[in-house]
C-alpha positions in Angstrom: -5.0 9.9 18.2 -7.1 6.9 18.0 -5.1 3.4 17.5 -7.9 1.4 16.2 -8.6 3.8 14.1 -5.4 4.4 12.8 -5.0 0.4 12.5 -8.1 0.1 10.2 -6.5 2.8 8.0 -3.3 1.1 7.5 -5.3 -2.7 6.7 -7.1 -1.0 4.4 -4.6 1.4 2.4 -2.4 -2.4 2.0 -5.3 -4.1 0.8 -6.1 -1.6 -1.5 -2.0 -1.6 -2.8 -2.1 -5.5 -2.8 -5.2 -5.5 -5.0 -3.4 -3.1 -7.2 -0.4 -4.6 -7.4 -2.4 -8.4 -8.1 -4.2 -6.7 -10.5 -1.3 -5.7 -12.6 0.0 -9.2 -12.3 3.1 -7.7 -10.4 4.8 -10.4 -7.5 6.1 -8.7 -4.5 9.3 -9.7 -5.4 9.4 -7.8 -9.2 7.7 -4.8 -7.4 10.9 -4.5 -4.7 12.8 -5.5 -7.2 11.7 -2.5 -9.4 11.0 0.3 -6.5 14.5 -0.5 -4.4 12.3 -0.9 -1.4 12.7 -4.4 0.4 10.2 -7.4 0.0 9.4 -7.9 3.6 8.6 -3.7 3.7 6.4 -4.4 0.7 4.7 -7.4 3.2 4.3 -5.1 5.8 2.4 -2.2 4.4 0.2 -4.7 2.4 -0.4 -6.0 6.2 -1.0 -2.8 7.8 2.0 -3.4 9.8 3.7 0.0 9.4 2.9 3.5 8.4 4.8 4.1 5.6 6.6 7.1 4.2 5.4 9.8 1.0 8.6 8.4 -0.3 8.0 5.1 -0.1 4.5 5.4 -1.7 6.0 7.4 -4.4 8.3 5.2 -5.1 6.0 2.2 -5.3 3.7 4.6 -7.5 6.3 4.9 -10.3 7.6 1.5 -10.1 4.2 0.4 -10.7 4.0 3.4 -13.4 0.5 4.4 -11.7 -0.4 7.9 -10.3 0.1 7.6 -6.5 -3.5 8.4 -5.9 -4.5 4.9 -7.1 -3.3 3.6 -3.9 -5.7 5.6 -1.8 -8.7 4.7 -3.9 -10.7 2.5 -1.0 -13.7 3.9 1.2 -12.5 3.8 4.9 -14.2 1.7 7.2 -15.8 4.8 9.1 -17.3 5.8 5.5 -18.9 2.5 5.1 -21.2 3.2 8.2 
């Protein structure tokens, strides 16, 4: 398994939910506050600090009453070469 790979996948999967989120005019705070799920967890996956769950993402996805898919919707840096 490459790290640095993996790494670049995670920054980019959180940018792509924070842009989502920011474009529904959603806080952090209102989206944990919605989905159950902790604000500094929230800050993490936007950071690419953690790999999160199916779960987790699912949960986000309803609270944000999009189709989970809309979360993945970002080419990969290895696709951009």
């Amino acid at each position: 398994m490459n790290k640095t790979r993996d790494e670049i996948r995670l920054k980019e999967f959180g940018e792509n939910f924070r842009n989502v989120r920011r474009s529904m005019k959603m806080t952090q705070k209102a989206l944990s506050l919605e989905a159950d799920i902790e604000i500094s967890q929230i800050s993490r996956i936007e950071n690419g600090k953690v790999n999160t769950t199916v779960t987790t993402i699912l949960q986000i996805a309803e609270a944000m009453n999009i189709h989970p898919s809309k979360l993945f919707e970002f080419r990969s840096a290895k696709a951009k070469k």
